[in-house]
N, C-alpha and C positions, 0 to 999 in steps of 0.2 A: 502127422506125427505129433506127440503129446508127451511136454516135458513141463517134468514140474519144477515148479521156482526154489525149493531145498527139496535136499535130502532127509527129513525133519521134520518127523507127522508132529502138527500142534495138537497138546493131549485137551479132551473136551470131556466134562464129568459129567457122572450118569447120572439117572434122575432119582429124585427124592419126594417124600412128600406123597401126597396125593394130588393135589389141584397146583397148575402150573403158578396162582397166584402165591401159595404156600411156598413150592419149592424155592422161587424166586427172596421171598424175604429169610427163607432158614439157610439157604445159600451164603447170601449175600451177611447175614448178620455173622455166620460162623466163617464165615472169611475173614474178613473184619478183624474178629478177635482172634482168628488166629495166627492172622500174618499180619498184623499189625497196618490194616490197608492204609493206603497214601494215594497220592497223586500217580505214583510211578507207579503202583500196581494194578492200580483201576480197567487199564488196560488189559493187561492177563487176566486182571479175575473173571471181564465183561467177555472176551475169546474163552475162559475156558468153560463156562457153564451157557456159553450161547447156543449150540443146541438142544440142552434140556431144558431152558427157560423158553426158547422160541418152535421150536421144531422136535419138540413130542411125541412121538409113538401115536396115533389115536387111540382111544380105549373102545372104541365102538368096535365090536366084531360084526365080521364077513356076510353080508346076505345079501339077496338078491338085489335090492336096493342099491343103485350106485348110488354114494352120497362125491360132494363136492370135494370131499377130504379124502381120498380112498384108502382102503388100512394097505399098510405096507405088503400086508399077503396077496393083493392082489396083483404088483406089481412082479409079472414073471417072464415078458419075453420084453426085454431092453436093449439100446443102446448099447456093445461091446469095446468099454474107453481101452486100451491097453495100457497100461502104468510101466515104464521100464525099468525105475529107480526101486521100485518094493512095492509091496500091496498098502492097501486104503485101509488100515484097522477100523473095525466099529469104535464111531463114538471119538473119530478122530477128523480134521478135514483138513484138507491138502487143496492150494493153491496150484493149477497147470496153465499150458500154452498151448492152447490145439492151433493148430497148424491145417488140418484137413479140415478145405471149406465144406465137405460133403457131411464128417462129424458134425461140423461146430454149427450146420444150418439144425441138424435133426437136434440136437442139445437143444436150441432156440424151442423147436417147435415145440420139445418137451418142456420146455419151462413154458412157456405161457400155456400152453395144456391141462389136465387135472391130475396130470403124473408126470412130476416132474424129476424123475428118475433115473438112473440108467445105470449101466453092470460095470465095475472096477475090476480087471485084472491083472495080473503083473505078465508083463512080455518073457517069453522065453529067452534063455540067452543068444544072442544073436541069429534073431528071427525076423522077417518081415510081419508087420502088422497086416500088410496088406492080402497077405497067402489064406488068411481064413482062422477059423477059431482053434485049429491044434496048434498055432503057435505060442497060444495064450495058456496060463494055467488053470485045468477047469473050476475051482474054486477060488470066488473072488465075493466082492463084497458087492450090496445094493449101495447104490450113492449118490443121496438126494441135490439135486444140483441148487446151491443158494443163489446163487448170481453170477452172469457174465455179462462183461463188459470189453469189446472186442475180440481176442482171440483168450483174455484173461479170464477162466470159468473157477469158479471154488466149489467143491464138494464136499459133502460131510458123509463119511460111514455110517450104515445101518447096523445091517444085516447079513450072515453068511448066504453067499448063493452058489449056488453048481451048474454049470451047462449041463442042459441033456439034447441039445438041437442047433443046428446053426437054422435061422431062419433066411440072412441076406448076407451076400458079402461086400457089399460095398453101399451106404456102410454098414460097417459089422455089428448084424443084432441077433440074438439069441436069446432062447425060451430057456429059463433057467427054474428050480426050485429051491426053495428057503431051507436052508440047516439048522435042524435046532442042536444044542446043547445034550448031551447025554443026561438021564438026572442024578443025580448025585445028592450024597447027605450033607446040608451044609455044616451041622454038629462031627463032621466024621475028625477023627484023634488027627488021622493023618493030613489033613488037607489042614486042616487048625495052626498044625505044627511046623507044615510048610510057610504058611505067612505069618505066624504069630515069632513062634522059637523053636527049633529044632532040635533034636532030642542031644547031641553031641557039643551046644553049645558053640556050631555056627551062628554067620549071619544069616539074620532070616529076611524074606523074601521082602517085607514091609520095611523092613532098616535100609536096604540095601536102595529100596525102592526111593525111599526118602533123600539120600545120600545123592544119590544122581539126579532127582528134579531138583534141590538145593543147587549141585553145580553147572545146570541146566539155566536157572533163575536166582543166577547170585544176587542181585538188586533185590530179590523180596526176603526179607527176615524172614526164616523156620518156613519157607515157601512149602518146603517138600511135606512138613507136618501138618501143615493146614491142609492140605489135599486130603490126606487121609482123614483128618479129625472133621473134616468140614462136609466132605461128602459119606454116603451110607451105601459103599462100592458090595459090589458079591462078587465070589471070587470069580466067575468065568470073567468079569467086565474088569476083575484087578489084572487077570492075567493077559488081558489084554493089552491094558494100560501098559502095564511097563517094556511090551512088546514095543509100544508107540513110543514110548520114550527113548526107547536105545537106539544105538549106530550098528545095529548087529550090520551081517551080510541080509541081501534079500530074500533067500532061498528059506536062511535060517526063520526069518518072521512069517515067509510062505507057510511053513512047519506049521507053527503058532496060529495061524487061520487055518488051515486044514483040520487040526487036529479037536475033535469035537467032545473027547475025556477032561472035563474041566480039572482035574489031579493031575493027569500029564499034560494039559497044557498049563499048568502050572507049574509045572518041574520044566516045561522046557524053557517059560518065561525069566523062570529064579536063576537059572544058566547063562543065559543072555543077558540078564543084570547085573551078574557076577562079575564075568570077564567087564562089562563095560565100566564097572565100577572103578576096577583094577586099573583099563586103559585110563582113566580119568584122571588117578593117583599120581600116573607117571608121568603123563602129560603135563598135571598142574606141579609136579616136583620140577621138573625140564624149565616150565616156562616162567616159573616164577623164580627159581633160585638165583640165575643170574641178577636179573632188576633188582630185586629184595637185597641181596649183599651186596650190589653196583647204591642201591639206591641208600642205605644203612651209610656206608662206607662215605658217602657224600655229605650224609647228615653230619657224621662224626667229624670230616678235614674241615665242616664248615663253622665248629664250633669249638676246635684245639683251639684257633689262635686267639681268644677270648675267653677260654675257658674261667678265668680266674677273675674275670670280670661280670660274668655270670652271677644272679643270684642261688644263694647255695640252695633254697627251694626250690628255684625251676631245674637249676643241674641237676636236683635228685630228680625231679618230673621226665625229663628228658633221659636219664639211664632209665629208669623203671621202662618208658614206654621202646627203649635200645631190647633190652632183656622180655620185653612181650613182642617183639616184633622174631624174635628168635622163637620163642614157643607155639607162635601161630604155625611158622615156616614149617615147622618138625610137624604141625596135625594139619597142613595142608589146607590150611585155613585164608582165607580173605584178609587183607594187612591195608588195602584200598586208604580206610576212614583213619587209622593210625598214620600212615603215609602223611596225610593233607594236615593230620593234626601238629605230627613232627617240624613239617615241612615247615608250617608257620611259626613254631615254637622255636625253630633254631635260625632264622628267617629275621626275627628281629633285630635291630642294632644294638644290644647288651652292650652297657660302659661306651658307645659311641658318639661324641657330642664332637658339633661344631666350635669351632674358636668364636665366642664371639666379639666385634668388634664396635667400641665402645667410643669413638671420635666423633665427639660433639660436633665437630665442624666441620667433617667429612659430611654426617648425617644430614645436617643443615645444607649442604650442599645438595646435595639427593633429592631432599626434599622440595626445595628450590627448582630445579630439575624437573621434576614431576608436576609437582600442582602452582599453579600463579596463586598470588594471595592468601586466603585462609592462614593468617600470621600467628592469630589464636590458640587454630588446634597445632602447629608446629611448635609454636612453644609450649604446651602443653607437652609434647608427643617429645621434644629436647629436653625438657625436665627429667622425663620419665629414664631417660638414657644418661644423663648427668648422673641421678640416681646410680643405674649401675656402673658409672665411669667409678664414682667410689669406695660402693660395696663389692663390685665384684661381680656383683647379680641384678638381672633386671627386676630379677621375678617380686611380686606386689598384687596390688590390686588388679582387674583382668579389665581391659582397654574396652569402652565402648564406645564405636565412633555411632552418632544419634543425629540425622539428617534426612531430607528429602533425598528421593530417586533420584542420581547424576550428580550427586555434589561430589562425588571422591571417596566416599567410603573404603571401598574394595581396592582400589588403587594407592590412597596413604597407607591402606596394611599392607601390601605389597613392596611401597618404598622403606616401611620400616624394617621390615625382612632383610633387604638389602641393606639398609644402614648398617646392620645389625649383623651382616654376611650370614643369615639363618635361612636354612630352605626353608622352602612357602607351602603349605599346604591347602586347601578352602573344602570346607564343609559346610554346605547347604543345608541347613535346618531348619527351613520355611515349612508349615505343611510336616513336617516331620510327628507324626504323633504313635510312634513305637519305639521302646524306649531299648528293641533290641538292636538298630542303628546305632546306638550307642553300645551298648553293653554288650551285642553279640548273641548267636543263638546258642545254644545249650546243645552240649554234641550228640543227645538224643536222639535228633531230630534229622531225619535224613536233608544233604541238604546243607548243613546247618555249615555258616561263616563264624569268623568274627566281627566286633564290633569295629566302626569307622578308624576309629582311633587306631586300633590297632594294623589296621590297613596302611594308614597316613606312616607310622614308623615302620612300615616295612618297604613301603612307595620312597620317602627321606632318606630313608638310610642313617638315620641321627635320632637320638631323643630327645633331642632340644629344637622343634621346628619351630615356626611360627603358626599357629593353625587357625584358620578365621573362622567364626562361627556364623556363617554368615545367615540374616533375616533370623534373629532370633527372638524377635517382638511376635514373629508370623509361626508360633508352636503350635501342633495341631492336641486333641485331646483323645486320650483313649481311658477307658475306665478302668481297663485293668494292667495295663502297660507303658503308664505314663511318662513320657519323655522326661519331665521336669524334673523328678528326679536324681535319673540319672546325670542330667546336666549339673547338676547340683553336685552329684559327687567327684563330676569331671570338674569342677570349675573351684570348688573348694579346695583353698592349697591345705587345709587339715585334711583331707581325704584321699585326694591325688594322687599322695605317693604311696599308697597301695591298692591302688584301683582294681577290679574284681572283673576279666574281662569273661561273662559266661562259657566262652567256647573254650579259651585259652584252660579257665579254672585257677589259673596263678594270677597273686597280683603281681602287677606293674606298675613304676612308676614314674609320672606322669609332670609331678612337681616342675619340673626339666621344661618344660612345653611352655611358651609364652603364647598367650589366648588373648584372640582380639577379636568382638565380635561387633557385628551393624544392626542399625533397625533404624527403621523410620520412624518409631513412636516408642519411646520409652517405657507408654502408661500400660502398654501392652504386654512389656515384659513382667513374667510373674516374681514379685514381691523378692521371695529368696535370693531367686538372681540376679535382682537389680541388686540389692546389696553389699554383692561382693565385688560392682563392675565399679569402674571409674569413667564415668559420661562423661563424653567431648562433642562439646552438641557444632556439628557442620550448617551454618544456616542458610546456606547458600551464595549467589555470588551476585554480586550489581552488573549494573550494565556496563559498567566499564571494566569488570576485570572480566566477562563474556567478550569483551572484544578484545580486549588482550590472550584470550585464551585463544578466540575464534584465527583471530591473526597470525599469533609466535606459536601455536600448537596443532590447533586444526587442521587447518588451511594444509599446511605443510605432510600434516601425517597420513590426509584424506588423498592429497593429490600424488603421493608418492604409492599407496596401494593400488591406487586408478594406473598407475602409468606414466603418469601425467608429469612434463616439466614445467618446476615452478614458472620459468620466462612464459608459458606458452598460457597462463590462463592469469586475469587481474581481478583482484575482488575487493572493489573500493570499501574505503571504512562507510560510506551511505547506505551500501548492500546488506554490508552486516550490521550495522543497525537497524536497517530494518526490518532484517531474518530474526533478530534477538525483539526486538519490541512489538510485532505483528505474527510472527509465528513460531517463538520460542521464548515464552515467559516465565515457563516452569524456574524453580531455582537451580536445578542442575543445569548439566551442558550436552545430557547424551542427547535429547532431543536436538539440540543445535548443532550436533554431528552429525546425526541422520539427516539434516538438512542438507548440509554443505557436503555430504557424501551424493545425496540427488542431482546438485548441481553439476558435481566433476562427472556423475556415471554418464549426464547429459551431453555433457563435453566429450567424451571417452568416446560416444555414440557417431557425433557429428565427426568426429576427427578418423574414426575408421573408415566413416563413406568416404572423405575427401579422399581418401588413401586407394579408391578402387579403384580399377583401371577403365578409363574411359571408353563406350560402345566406341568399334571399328567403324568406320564407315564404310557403306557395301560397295560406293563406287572405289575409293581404294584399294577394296579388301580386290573386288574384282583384279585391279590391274597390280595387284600383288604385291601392295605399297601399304601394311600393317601397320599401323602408326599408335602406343598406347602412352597416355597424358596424363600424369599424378598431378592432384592440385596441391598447392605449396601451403602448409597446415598456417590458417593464423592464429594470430593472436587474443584469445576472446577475453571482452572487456564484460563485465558483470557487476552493475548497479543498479539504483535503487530501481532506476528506469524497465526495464529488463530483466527484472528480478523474478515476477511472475512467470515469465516464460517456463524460468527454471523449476520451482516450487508449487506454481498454483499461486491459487486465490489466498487472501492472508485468510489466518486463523481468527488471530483477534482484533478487536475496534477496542478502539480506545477508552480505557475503563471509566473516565471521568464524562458524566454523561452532561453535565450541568457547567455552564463557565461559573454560573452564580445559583445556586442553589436557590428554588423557589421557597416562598412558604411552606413550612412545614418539614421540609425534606434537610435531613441531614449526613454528611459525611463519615462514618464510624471506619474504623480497621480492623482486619481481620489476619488471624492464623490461618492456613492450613498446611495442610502434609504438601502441597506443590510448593508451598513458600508462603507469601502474605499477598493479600489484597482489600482492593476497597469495596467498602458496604455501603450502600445507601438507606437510610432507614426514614420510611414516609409516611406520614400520617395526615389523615384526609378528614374532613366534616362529612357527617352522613344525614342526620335528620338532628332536630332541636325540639325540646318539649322538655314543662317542669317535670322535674325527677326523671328524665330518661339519660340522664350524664350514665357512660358505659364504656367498653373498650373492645373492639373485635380484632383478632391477630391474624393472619396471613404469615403465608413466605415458608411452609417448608420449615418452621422452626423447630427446635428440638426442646425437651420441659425444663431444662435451664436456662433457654432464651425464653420464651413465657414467661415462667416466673421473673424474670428480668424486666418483661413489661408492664408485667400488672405491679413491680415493686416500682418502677419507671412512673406508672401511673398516679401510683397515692404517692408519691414525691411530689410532681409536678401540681397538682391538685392544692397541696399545701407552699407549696413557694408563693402559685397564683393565688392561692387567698393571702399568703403573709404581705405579699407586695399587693393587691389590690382586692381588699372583701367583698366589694361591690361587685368583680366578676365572677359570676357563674356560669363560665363558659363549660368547665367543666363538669359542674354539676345538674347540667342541661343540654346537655350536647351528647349523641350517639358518634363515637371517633371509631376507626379504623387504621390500623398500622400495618403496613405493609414491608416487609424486605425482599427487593426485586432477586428475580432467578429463582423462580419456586420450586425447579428442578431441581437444584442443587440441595441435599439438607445444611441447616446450619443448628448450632449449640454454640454454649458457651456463654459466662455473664459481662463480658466486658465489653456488650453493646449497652449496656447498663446508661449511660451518661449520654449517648448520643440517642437514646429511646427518651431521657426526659426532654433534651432540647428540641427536638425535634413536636414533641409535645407542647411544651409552650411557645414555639415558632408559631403554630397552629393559633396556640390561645390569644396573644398577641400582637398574631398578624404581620409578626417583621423576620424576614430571612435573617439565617445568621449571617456573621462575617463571609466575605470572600475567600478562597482558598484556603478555607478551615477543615481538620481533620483532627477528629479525635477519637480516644478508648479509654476504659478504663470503667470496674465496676464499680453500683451506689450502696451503698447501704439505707435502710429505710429513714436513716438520722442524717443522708446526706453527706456521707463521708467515702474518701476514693479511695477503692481496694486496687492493688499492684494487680499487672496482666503478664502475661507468658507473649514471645514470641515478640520481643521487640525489635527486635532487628529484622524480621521479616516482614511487621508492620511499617516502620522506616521506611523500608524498601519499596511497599507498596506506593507509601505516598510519594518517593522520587518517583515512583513511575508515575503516577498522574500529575506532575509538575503540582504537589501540594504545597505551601511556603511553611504555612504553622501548622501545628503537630499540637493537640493538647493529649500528655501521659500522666501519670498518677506518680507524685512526689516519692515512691516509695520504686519504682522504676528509673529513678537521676543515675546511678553507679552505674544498671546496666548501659546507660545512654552514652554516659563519658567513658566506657571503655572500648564503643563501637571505634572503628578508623574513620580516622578523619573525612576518606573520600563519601562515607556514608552521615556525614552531620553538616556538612558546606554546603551552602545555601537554604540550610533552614533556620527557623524561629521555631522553636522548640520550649512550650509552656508546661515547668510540674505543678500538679495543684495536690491536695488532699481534703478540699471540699468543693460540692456542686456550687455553691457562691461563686468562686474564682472564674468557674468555668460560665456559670451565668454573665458573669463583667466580661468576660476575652468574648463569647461568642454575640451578645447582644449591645455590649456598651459601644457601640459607634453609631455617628452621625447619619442617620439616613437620606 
């Protein structure tokens, strides 16, 4: 038995051109322009010219010669498929289900064969297939088999055929010959008139034609006009066509293949087009009217009770698109794209703001609450709210919190939301480099949204959110759709409040919206936009407010998602110190959460097995004495001792490689994006000879650290001659400067000052001080330029147990505003010339 998977021959256009390469590009290019191809129609266009692009007619006529390809005339006694749903139009193909293994073996045999063919007929009405060929109708079509794949066989229409012989009946195959077309004038008035305009000023058979593949292929724009204009149809293959297109009955499209007077099979196709057009009218009047006025009627109760809070331009926007949504319905037209448009258009929170709440000391609490320490940016972040305890408004400059990965960024914008009782919004703008995330796509464009923003106030339900802009250093670039931009006009409170959102096509506005966005590097952000932010640079956290975090936060929040009761796991302060100084150094704390999350999932592991029921024993079990024994969960102790079990091997060794620095070798500090650390910077004797004094660089440096040494170089060169002319160590010596970890790159000029000392340690011959550490750039006159990142530098040397600190005089304010836990226990020297720094590093007793 043989059923096909629709009712719904897919229509497949005829061929054009000469050469298959030809037809393929005048197909394909007149599609294109005239259904406006896309994504979503690539599909249909590639089904509907796939058997004139791939499976061709041969042009070779009939002779004795079999070729590899045989012309379709020679295929005459075939395979008898029965079809019960309608006939296989030429130039149409139908997806079925055979069922009879006896068919689907000989189908097989035909397909790998050099005729891979066989006979389409439509089943009689309630007949056996099996009784023989009168139950079939004797004209049916040739139908070239494309592929099967289990009992799934797809066929495409040729050719008309006629039975004139049953050859076998099981299975059913028959010697049939080819019908041609009667001829006909294709200039005749009246065939013209039939598909062009008829003389009384009906529709004519091409309108009609059009009209029904349109609501056939509502997703392709003017689908049903590019068919026509794209391909170069003759009428017998038009009157076909729209045979294939319709829901007629079967008998009626039977007609329509029978009949071989391309004029009346023309008139009877125009019929059949007619009534289906009609059915399609009513159909789509029935199926839409309800939705359409249920769905109108919803737009309109959702926008009475705001009506007057409304802007009076979008209220006009909104009736205009009420009163085209009316004029679609009456021409039976598509309302789909207006729908989605509305949808969002009345969707928005118009005149809807949160209260918000302006208690300093509530805030302060919250804040407290959330993050340990960072006193800084809270008061920073309490000012900002003070501000609007008095005006009324926060709104100002736009919050840039500027810090390492895991110091708090995304969580103080969070806690201010809350201070602040503003819903939260977050938008990822890392990588972001299409500036229609912001602005929205233009409703051209099949498809097409709005912008984020406008998402975020319909997500809120408020126009006053908080909205984070989060990784806004990390912008991607596009040449012709530059995010920046539009960031630009999103962030600008002069432009704000009438922001242009493309899909919308109204402005909005935006002024309402408190923006706070993160980045790890400032220098990253482009120019305009740093100017309007207010940087609140996060620098990270010491090792004692990571154990107060680790302790009163972590600990607590890790062991409650695990399951886990606090009594039942202990984590001494040894543990965590030495999970924070061995294998979490970074300056945030996420890292140090994924640790102590390793440990409890460890824990989590070992306490389920205790939990399983002990193997039976067999001699027990024998004498029917089942006995099952839970072991009583303990209490796991977690130190420094025991620590590895949990985590592994440490990450790091201890950065201070030197108790006492050798010759030559000196202590410098460093930035980076994890936090700060220490540099060692070493320089070594190479060979000796007059006039080869010179300088070779290592380490991975970048060309402002260079230039740093060779400016390092003719410093030290002139100090040693000022302090002793007689040596030429310099001036005779091939040196070498090295900074360890050549993996790593480094830049930057404020190894400046530890690049000379470390030079004349060499010249000299005597190490500097003990637990010396310093920065800070020189200038060629020997004078000390201020450095960035002092407080991560700080931080560096408590980690290597450094005592003195030499910084540049021009660095004291930011030192004396550090907290106190981060200055206690050090000797901390400002200088603002290499002299000072010469006396603290070499003036001691050796």
């Amino acid at each position: 038995m043989l059923k096909p998977y629709t009712s719904h021959h897919m229509p497949l256009a005829i061929r054009v051109g000469s050469t298959p390469a030809n037809r393929s590009l005048l197909l394909l290019k007149a599609w294109r322009q005239q259904t406006r191809w896309n994504r979503s129609s690539h599909d249909l266009a590639r089904r509907a010219f796939f058997s004139t692009l791939t499976y061709s007619k041969p042009t070779v006529s009939c002779s004795a010669i079999v070729s590899s390809k045989p012309c379709l005339d020679d295929c005459l006694t075939v395979i008898a498929v029965p079809f019960p749903d309608g006939p296989l139009i030429p130039g149409f193909y139908m997806p079925l289900c055979v069922k009879d293994p006896k068919v689907l073996a000989a189908l097989q045999e035909s397909i790998s064969g050099e005729t891979p063919y066989a006979g389409a007929f439509l089943l009689k009405d309630d007949k056996d297939p099996s009784t023989g060929s009168s139950v079939i109708h004797q004209v049916g079509t040739l139908a070239q088999i494309l592929s099967i794949q289990g009992e799934q066989v797809i066929v495409i229409g040729r050719e008309r055929l006629q039975i004139t012989e049953m050859v076998c009946k099981d299975p059913l195959t028959v010697k049939t010959h080819h019908l041609k077309d009667k001829p006909y004038d294709k200039d005749d008035e009246v065939i013209r008139s039939t598909y062009f305009e008829d003389n009384i000023g009906n529709s004519n058979y091409r309108k009609l034609a059009e009209f029904l593949l349109q609501k056939r292929r509502r997703k392709l724009t003017d689908s049903g006009a590019g068919i026509f204009e794209a391909v170069d149809f003759n009428y017998q293959k038009l009157a076909d066509f729209g045979a294939g297109i319709s829901d007629a009955k079967k008998h009626k499209i039977q007609e329509v293949l029978e009949e071989l007077d391309v004029h009346k099979r023309l008139n009877l196709t125009l019929e059949l087009v007619k009534k289906q057009v009609e059915m399609n009218k009513i159909q789509l009047f029935h199926a839409s009217l309800f939705p359409v006025t249920h769905a109108t009627a919803t737009f309109k109760k959702r926008i009475e009770p705001i009506k007057e809070k409304i802007p009076k331009h979008v209220l006009k926007v909104i009736e205009e698109q009420f009163a085209k949504i009316d004029r679609i319905i009456r021409n039976y037209g598509s309302t789909d794209d207006i729908f989605t448009y509305v949808d969002w258009l009345t969707a928005l929170p118009w005149g809807k703001c949160s209260d918000d709440n302006f208690d300093v000391l509530r805030a302060e609490k919250i804040l407290d609450e959330d993050h340990y320490g960072l006193r800084d940016v809270k008061e920073r972040i309490l000012e900002f709210i003070a501000v609007g305890t008095l005006t009324g408004n926060p709104q100002g400059r736009i919050i840039c919190l500027s810090g390492p990965p895991g110091v708090g960024k995304t969580s103080i914008a969070r806690s201010v939301a809350r201070a602040l009782d503003r819903k939260f919004f977050r938008l990822a703008v890392g990588g972001l480099s299409d500036s229609s995330h912001i602005k929205g796509d233009r409703g051209v464009y099949i498809g097409a949204m709005p912008g984020k923003m406008v998402q975020c106030l319909k997500e809120v339900g408020t126009e006053n959110p908080l909205v984070l802009l989060d990784e806004i250093d990390k912008l991607g670039k596009k040449r012709s759709r530059d995010p920046e931009g539009a960031l630009l006009e999103l962030l600008d409170p002069q432009q704000n409040s009438h922001f242009l959102d493309y899909f919308l096509d109204v402005t909005i506005d935006l002024s309402k919206v408190l923006f706070v966005c993160t980045a790890n590097v400032t220098d990253m952000i482009p120019g305009p936009l740093l100017d309007r932010m207010e940087v609140i640079t996060l620098a990270g956290y010491t090792t004692d407010e990571k154990m107060h975090i680790a302790r009163d936060y972590l600990v607590k929040i890790v062991s409650g998602k695990c399951g886990i009761k606090p009594e039942q796991v202990d984590v001494s302060d040894t543990a965590l110190l030495s999970l924070i100084e061995n294998y979490c150094r970074e300056a945030g704390v996420r890292n140090l959460q994924k640790q102590i999350e390793k440990i409890f999932r460890k824990i989590a592991l070992k306490l389920v097995r205790q939990r399983a029921p002990a193997k039976t024993d067999l001699e027990s079990s024998a004498e029917g004495s089942m006995e099952h024994s839970t072991a009583v969960a303990e209490k796991f102790m977690i130190n420094e001792s025991n620590l590895a079990d949990y985590v592994g091997k440490p990450v790091f060794r201890g950065e201070k490689i030197y108790e006492q620095t050798p010759v030559g070798v000196v202590m410098g500090l460093a930035w980076t994006s994890m936090g700060g650390s220490t540099l060692y910077i070493e320089t070594t004797f190479v060979e000796e000879g007059e006039g080869k004094g010179g300088l070779h660089i290592t380490g991975h440096l970048g060309s402002v650290m260079k230039e740093s040494a060779e400016i390092a170089h003719t410093v030290a060169r002139r100090i040693m001659f000022d302090k002793d002319p007689k040596n030429l160590f310099f001036a005779n010596s091939k040196l070498h400067l090295h900074v360890p970890e050549g993996a790593t790159p480094k830049d930057g000029p404020s190894a400046g000052c530890t690049m000379i000392t470390s030079l004349l340690s060499l010249a000299m011959k005597k190490p500097v001080r003990k637990n010396l550490a310093m920065t800070g750039e020189v200038t060629l006159t020997g004078r000390i330029l201020p450095i960035g990142g002092l407080k991560e530098k700080t931080m560096a040397a408590r980690r290597s147990q450094v005592k003195e600190i030499i910084f540049p005089e021009a660095n004291r304010i930011d030192f004396e505003h550090l907290e106190e836990s981060f200055k206690e226990g050090l000797d901390v020297h400002f200088v603002d010339e290499y002299e000072q720094i010469f006396e603290l590093a070499f003036g001691y007793e050796q």
